[in-house]
C-alpha positions as YAML, in Angstrom:
chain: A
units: angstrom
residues:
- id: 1
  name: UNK
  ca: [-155.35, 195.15, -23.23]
- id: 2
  name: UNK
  ca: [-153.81, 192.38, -25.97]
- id: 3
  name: UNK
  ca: [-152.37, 193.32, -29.02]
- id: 4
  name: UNK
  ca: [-155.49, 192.64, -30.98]
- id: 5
  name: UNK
  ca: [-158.02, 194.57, -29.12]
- id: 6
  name: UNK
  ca: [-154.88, 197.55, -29.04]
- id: 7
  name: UNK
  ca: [-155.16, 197.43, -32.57]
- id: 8
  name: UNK
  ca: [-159.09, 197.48, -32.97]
- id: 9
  name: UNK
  ca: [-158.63, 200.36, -30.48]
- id: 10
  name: UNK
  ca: [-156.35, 202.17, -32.74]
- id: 11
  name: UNK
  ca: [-158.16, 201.57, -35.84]
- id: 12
  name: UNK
  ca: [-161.87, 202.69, -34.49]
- id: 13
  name: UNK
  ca: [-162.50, 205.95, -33.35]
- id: 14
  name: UNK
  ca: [-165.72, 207.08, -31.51]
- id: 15
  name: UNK
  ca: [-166.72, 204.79, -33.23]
- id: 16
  name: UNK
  ca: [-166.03, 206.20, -36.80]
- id: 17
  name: UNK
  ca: [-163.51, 203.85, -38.78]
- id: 18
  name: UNK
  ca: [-159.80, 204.44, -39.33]
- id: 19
  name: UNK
  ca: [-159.72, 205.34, -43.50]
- id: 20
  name: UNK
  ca: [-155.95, 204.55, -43.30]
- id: 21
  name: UNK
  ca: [-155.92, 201.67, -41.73]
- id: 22
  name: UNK
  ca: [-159.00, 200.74, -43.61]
- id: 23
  name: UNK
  ca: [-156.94, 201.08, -46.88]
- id: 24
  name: UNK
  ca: [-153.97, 199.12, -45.90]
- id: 25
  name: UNK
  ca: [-156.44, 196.33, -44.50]
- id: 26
  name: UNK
  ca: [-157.94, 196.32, -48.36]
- id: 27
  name: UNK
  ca: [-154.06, 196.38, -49.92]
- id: 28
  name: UNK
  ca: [-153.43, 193.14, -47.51]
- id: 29
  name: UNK
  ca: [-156.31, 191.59, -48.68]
- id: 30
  name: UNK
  ca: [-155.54, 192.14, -52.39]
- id: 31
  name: UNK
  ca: [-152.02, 191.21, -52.33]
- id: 32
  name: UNK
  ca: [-153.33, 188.10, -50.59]
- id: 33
  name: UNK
  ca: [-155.39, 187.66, -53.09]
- id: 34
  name: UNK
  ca: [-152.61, 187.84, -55.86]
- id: 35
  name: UNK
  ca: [-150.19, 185.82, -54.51]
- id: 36
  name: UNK
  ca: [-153.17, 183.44, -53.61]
- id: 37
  name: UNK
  ca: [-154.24, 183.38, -57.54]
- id: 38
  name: UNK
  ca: [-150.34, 183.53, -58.91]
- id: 39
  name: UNK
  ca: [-150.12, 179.63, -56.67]
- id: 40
  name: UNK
  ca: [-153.38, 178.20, -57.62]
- id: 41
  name: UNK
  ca: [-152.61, 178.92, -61.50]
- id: 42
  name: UNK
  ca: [-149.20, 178.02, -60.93]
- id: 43
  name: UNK
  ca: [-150.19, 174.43, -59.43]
- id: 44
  name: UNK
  ca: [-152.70, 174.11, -62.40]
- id: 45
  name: UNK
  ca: [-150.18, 174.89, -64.73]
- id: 46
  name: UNK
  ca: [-147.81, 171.98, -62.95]
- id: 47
  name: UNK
  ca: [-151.32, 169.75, -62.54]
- id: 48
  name: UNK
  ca: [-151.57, 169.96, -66.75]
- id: 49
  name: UNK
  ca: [-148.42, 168.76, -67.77]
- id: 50
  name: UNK
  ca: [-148.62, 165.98, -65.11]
- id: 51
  name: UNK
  ca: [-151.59, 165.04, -66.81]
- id: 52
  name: UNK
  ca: [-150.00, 165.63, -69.90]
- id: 53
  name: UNK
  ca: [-146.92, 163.07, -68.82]
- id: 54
  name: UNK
  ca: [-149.76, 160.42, -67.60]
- id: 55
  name: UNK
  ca: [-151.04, 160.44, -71.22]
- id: 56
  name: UNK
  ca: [-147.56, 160.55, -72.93]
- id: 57
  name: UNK
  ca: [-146.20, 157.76, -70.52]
- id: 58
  name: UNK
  ca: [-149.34, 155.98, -68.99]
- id: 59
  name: UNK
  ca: [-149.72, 152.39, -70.83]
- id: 60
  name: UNK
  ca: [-150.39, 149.46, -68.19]
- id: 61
  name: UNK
  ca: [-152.64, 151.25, -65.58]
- id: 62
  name: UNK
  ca: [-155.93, 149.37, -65.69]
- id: 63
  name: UNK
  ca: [-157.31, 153.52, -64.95]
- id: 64
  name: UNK
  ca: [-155.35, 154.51, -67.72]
- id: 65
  name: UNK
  ca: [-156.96, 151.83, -69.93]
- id: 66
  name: UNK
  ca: [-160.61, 151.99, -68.79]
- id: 67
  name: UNK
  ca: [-160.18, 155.97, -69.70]
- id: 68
  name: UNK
  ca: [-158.14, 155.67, -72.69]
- id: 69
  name: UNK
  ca: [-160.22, 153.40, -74.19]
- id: 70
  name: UNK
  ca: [-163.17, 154.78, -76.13]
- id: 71
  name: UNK
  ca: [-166.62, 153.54, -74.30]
- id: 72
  name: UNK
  ca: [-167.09, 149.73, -75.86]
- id: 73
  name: UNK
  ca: [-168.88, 146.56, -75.10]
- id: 74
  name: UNK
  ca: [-166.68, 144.04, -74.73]
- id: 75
  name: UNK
  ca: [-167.26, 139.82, -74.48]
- id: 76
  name: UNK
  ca: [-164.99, 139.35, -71.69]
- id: 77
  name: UNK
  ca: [-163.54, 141.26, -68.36]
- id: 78
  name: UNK
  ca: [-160.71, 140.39, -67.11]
- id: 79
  name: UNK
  ca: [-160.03, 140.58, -63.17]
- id: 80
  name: UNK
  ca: [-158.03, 139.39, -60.50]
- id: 81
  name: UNK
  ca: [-154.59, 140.20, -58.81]
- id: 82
  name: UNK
  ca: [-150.92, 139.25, -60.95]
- id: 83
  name: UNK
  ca: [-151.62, 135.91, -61.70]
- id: 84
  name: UNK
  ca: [-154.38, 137.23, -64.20]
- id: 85
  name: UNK
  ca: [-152.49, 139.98, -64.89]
- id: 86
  name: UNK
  ca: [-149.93, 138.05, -66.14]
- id: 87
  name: UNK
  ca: [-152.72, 136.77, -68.67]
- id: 88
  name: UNK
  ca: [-152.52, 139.94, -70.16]
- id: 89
  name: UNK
  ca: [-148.17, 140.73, -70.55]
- id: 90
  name: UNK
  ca: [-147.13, 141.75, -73.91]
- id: 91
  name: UNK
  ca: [-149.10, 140.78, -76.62]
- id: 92
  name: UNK
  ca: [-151.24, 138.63, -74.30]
- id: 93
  name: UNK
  ca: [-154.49, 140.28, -74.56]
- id: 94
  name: UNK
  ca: [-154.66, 140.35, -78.60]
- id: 95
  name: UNK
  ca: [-153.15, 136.81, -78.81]
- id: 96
  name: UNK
  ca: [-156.83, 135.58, -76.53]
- id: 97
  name: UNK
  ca: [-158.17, 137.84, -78.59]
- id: 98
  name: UNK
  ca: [-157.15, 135.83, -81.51]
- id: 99
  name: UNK
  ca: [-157.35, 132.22, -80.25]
- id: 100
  name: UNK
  ca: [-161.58, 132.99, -79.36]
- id: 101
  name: UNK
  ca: [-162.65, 135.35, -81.54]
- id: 102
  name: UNK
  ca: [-163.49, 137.56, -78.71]
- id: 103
  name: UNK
  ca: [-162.97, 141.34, -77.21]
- id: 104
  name: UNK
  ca: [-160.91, 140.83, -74.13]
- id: 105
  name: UNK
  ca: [-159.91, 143.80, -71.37]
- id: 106
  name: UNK
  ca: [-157.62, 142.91, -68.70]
- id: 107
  name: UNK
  ca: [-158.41, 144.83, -65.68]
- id: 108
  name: UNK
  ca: [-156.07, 142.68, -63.43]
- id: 109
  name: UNK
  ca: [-154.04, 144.84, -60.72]
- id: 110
  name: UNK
  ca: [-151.49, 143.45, -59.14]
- id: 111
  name: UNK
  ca: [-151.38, 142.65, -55.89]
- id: 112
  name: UNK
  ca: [-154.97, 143.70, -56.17]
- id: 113
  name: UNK
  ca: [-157.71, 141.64, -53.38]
- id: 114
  name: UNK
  ca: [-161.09, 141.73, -53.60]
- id: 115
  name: UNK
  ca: [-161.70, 145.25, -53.07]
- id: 116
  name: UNK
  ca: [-159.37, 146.66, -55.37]
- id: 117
  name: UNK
  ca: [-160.97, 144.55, -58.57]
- id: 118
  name: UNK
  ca: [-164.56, 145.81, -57.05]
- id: 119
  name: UNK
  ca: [-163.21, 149.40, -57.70]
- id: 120
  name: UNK
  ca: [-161.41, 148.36, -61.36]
- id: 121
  name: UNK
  ca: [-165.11, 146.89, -61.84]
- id: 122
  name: UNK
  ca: [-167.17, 149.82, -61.01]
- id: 123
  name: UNK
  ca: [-164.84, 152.09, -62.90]
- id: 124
  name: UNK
  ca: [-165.03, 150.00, -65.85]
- id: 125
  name: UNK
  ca: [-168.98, 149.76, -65.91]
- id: 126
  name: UNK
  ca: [-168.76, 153.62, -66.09]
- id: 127
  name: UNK
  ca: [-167.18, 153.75, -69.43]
- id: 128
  name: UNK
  ca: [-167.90, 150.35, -70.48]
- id: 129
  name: UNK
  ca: [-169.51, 147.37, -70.55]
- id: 130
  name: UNK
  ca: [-168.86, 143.29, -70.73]
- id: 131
  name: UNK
  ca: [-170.48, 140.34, -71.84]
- id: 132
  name: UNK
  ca: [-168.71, 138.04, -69.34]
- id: 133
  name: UNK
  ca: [-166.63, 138.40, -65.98]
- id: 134
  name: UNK
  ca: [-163.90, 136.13, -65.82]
- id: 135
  name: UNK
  ca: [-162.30, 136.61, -62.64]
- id: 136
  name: UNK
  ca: [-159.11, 134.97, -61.59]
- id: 137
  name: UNK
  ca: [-159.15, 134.03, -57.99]
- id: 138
  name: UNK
  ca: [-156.53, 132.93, -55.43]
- id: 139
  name: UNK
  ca: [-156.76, 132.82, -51.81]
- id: 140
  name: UNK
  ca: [-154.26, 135.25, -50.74]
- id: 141
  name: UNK
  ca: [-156.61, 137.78, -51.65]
- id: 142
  name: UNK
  ca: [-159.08, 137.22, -49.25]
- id: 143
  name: UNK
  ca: [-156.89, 137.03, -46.12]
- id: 144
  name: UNK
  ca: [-155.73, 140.47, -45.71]
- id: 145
  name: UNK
  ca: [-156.16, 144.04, -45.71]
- id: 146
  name: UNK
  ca: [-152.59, 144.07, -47.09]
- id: 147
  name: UNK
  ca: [-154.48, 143.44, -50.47]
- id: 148
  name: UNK
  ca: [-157.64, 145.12, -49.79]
- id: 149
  name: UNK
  ca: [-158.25, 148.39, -48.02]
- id: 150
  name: UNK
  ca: [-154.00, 148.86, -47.66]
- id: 151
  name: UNK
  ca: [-153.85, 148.31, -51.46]
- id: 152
  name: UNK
  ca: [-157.03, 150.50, -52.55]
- id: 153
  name: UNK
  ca: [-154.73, 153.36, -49.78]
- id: 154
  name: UNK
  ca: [-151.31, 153.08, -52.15]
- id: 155
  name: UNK
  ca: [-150.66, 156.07, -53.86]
- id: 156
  name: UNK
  ca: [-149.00, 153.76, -56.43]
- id: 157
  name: UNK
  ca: [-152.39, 152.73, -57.90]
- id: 158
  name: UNK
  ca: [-153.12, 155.92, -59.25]
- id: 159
  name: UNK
  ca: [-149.69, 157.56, -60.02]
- id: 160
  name: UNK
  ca: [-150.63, 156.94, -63.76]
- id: 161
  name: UNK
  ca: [-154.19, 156.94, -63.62]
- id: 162
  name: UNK
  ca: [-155.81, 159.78, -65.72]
- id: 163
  name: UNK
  ca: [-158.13, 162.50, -63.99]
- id: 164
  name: UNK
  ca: [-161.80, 161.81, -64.37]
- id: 165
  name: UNK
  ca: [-164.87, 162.70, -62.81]
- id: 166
  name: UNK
  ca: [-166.10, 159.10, -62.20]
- id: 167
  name: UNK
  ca: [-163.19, 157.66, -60.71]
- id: 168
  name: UNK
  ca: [-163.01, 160.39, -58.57]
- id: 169
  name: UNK
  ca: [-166.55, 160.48, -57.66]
- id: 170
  name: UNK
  ca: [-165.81, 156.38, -56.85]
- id: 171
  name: UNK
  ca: [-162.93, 157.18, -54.52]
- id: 172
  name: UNK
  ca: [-164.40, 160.11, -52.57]
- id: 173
  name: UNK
  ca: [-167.73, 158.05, -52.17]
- id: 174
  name: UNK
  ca: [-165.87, 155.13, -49.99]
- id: 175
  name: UNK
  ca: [-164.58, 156.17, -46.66]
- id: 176
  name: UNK
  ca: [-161.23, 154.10, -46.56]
- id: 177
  name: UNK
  ca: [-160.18, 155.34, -50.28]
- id: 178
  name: UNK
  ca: [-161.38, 159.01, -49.68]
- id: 179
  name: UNK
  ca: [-157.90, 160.27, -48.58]
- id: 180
  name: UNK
  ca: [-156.22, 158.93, -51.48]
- id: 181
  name: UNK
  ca: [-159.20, 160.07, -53.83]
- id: 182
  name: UNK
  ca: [-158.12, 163.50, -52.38]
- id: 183
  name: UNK
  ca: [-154.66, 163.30, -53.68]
- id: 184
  name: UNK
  ca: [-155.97, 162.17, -57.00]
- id: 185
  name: UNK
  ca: [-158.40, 164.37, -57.37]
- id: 186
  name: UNK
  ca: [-156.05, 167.59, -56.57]
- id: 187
  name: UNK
  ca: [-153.23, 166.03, -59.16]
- id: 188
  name: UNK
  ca: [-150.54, 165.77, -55.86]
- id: 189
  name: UNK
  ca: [-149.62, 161.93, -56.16]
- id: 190
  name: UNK
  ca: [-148.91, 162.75, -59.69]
- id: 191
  name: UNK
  ca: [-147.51, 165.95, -59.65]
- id: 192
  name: UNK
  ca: [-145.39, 164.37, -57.02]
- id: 193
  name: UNK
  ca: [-144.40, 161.33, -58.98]
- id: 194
  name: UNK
  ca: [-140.56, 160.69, -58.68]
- id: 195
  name: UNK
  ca: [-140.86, 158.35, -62.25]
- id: 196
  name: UNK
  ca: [-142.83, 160.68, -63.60]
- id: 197
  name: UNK
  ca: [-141.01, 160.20, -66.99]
- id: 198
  name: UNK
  ca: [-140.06, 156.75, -66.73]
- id: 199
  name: UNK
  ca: [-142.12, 153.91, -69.31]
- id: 200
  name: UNK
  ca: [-145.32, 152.30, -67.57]
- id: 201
  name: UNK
  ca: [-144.02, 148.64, -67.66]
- id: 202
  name: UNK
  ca: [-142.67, 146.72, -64.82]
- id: 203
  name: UNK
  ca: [-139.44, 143.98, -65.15]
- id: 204
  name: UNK
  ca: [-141.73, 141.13, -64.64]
- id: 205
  name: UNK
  ca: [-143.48, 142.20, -67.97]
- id: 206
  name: UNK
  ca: [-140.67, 143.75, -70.27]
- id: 207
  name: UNK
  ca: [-137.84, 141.13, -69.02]
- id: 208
  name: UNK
  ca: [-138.83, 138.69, -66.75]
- id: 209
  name: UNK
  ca: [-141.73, 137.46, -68.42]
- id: 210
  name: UNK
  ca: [-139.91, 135.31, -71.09]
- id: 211
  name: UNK
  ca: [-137.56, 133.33, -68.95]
- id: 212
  name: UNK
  ca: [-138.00, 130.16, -66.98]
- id: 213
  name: UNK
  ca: [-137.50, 129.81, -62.88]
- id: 214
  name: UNK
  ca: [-135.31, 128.02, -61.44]
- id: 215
  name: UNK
  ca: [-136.89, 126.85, -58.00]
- id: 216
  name: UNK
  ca: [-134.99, 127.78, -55.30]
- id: 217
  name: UNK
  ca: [-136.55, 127.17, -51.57]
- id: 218
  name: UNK
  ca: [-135.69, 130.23, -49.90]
- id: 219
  name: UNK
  ca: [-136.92, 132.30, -52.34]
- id: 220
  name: UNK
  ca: [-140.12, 130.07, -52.48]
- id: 221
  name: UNK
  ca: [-140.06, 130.50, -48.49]
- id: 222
  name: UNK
  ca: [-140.11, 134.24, -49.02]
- id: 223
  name: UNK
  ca: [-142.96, 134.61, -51.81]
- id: 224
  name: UNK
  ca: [-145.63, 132.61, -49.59]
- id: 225
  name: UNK
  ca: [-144.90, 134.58, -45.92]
- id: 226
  name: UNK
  ca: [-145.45, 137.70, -48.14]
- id: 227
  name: UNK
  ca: [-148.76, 136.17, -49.88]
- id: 228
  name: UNK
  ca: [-150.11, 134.45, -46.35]
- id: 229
  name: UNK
  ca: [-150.73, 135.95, -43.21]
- id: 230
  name: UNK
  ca: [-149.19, 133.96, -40.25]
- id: 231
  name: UNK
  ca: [-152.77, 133.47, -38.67]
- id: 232
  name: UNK
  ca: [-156.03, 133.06, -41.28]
- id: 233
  name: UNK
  ca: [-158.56, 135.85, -39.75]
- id: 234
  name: UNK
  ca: [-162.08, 134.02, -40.17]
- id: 235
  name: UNK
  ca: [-163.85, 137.59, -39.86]
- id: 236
  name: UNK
  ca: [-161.87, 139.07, -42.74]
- id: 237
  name: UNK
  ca: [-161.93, 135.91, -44.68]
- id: 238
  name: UNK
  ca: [-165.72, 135.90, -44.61]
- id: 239
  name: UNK
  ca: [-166.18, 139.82, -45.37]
- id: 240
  name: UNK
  ca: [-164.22, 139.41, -48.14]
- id: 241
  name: UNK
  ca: [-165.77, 135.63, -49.36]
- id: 242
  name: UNK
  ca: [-169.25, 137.85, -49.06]
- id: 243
  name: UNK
  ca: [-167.66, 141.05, -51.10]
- id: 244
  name: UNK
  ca: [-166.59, 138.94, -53.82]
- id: 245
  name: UNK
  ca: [-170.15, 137.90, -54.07]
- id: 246
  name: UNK
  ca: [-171.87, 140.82, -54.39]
- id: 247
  name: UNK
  ca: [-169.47, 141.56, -57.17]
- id: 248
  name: UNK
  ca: [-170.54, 137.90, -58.95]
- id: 249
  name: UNK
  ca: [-173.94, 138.93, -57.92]
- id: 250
  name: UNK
  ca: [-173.92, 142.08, -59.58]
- id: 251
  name: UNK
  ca: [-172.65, 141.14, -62.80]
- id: 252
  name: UNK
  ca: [-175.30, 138.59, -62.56]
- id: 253
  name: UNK
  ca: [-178.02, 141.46, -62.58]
- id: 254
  name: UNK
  ca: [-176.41, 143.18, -65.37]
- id: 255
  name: UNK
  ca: [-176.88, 139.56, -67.57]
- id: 256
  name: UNK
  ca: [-173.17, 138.95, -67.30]
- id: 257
  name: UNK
  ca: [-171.79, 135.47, -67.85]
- id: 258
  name: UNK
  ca: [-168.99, 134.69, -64.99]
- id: 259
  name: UNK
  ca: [-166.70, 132.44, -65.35]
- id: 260
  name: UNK
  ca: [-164.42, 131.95, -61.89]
- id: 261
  name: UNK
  ca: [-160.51, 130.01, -62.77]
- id: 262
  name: UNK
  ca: [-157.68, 129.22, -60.45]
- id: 263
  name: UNK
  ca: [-154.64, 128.96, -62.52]
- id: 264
  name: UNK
  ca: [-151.70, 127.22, -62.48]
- id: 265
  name: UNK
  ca: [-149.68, 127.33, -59.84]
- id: 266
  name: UNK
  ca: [-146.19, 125.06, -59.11]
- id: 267
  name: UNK
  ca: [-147.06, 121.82, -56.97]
- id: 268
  name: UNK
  ca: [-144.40, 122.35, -54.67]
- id: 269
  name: UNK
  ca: [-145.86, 125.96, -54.08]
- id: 270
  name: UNK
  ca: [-149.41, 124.69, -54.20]
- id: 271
  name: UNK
  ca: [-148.79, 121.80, -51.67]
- id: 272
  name: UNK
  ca: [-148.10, 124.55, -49.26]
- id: 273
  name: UNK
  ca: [-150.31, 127.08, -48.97]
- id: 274
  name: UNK
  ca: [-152.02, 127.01, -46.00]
- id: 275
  name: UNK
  ca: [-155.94, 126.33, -45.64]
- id: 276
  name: UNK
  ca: [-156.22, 125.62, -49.61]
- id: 277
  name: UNK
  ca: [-158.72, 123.26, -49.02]
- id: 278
  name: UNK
  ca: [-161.35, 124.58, -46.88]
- id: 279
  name: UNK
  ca: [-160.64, 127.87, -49.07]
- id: 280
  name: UNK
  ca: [-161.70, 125.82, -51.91]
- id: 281
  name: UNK
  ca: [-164.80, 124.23, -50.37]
- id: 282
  name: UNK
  ca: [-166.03, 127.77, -49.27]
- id: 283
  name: UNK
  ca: [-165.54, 129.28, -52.31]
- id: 284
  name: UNK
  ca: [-167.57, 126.14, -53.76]
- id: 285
  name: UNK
  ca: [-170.27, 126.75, -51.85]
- id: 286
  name: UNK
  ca: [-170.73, 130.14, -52.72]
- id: 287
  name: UNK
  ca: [-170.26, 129.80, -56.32]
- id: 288
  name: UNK
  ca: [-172.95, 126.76, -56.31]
- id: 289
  name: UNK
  ca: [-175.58, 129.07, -54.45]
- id: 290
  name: UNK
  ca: [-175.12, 131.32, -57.52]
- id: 291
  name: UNK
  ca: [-174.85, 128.76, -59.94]
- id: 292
  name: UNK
  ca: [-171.33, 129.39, -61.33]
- id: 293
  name: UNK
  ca: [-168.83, 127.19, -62.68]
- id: 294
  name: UNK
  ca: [-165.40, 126.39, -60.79]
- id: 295
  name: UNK
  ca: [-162.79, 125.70, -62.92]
- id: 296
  name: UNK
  ca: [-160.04, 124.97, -61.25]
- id: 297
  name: UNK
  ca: [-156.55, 124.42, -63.34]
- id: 298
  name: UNK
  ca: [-154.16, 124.78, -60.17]
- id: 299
  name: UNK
  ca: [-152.97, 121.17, -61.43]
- id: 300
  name: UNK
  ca: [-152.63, 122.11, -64.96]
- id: 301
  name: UNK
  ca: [-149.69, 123.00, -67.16]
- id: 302
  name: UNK
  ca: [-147.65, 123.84, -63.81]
- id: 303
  name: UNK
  ca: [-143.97, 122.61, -64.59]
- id: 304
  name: UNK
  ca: [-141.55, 125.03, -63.60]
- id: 305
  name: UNK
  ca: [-140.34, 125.36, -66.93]
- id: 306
  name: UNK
  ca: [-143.79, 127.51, -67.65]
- id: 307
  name: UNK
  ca: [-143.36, 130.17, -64.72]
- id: 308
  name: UNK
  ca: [-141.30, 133.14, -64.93]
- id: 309
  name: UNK
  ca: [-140.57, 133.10, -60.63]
- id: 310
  name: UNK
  ca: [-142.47, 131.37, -58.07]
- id: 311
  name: UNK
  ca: [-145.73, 130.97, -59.09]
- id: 312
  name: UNK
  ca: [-145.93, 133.13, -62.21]
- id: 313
  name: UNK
  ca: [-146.87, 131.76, -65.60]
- id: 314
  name: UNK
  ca: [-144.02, 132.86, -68.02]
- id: 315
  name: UNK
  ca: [-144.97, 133.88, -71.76]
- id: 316
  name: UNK
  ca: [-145.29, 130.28, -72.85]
- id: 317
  name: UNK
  ca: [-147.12, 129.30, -69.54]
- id: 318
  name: UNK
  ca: [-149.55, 131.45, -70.86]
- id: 319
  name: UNK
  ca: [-150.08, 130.68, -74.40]
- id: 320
  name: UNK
  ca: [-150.15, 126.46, -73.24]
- id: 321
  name: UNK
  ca: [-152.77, 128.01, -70.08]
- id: 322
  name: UNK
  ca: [-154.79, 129.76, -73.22]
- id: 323
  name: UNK
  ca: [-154.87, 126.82, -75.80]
- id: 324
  name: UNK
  ca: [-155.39, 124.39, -72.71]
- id: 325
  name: UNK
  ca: [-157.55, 125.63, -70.44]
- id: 326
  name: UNK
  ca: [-158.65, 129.33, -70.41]
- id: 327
  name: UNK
  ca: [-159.48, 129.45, -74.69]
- id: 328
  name: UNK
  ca: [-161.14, 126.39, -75.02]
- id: 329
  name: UNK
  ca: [-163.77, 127.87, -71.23]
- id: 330
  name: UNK
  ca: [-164.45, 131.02, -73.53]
- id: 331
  name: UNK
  ca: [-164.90, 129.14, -76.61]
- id: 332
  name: UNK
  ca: [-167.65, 126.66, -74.92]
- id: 333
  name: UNK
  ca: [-168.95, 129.98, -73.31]
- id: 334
  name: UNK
  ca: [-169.77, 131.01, -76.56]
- id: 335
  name: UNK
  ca: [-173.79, 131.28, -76.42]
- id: 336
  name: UNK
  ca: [-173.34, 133.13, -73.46]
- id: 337
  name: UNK
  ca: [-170.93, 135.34, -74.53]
- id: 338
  name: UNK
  ca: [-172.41, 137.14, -77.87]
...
């Protein structure tokens, strides 16, 4: 006879139940209990003042934004990966703002592919809404996972994002973010969070941004074998050519203007990235079945005096890419936009 079936032996009787044993079985069970409710209000307690850290030092998150803004309708979403959100460093946003006349939110993540500004863009429409898409694009983003579904997985996305039913609803919904919609939705990324009490802003924004590069080859070497794959996957490159369109297309539906930019980028980084070419004559053709506008400014206002590193516009980069190229777009935009 095992142990267990000793023990149901012991405790049952001719059938007639064991009252001591039956007692201690009901102590077990409530001291269980106890210690059971002592950790769950324990980890809320912990889960509040994370949340109460994300609010006190949460400022560049595009999550934190969407939720910390009060529900608007803005003329122009911003989106892309950190080329656009360098559009939006400092005092960026207000100083667009300014030159156009217009209500801008930069949603730009970086490192952020297709997939990741699909997410930004549903979460936004759940608070928000936007009179024109102006998304950012470079080609990077639509040759690897690295940028898509391994980006949307990094608990670093969300380590300052605020709880909320929507975005969690948004994560748990899609089968490759649902693990990390777990962790955000139980507060453990956060609660977790090693920086916890250290300011939202990265170097490249609260330093870097202001200087000028010095080009240096190696370094340029480095920056495009971690942007490129080694091999161009047609499959992926087409899933996410088609994903990007159903985002266009759906900001279409919702009487959205879009307005599609490359920016400036160095020649002697833009001479070199592989496949630009047929990226840009896909992209092309996709954009002209939908009827939007390409404008490309890869060429434009691209001395390495305006870029903070590689390819990065620096803060005066920006303001000449604004008064240039990007201001006088939403300006002409401006029947479409009010």
């Amino acid at each position: 006879m095992s142990s267990s079936e000793q023990a149901l032996s012991d405790v049952m009787t001719g059938g007639r139940v064991d009252a001591a044993a039956v007692g201690e079985a009901r102590r077990f069970a409530r001291t269980a209990a106890l210690f059971t409710l002592i950790g769950l209000l324990l980890y809320g307690g912990v889960y509040a003042l994370s949340e109460r850290w994300v609010q006190q030092y949460g400022r560049t998150n595009k999550f934190f934004i969407v939720k910390r803004t009060p529900p608007a309708r803005y003329d122009v979403l911003i989106l892309g990966a950190s080329h656009a959100a360098a559009l939006g460093y400092q005092d960026m946003t207000a100083r667009l703002e300014a030159m156009t006349g217009k209500r801008v939110m930069n949603l730009a993540v970086v490192g952020g592919g297709v997939r990741v500004s699909r997410l930004i863009y549903d979460y936004f429409l759940t608070r928000h809404q936007a009179q024109a898409l102006v998304y950012v694009v470079d080609s990077f983003a639509f040759y690897s996972r690295t940028w898509n579904e391994e980006r949307l997985q990094d608990t670093r996305l969300l380590l300052r994002a605020p709880f909320d039913a929507a975005l969690a609803g948004l994560l748990l919904r899609d089968p490759v973010t649902r693990s990390i919609g777990f962790g955000y939705a139980t507060g453990f990324s956060k609660i977790n969070n090693k920086d916890r009490f250290a300011a939202d802003v990265t170097p490249e924004e609260s330093s870097r941004f202001v200087r000028s590069y010095r080009p240096v080859k190696q370094i340029d070497d480095q920056r495009l074998a971690y942007l490129y794959p080694a091999q161009i996957d047609p499959a992926l490159f087409d899933r996410y050519l088609a994903e990007f369109e159903q985002l266009l297309r759906d900001a279409h539906e919702r009487g959205m203007s879009i307005i599609v930019v490359k920016p400036p980028i160095p020649e002697r980084v833009s001479s070199r990235i592989p496949a630009e070419d047929r990226f840009d004559a896909r992209l092309a053709e996709m954009l002209g079945r939908l009827r939007v506008p390409m404008h490309d400014f890869s060429h434009v206002g691209n001395d390495d005096t305006l870029f903070y590193d590689t390819d990065h516009l620096n803060r005066d980069g920006v303001l000449r890419f604004f008064q240039e190229s990007l201001g006088p777009v939403l300006t002409a935009a401006v029947s479409e936009i009010r």
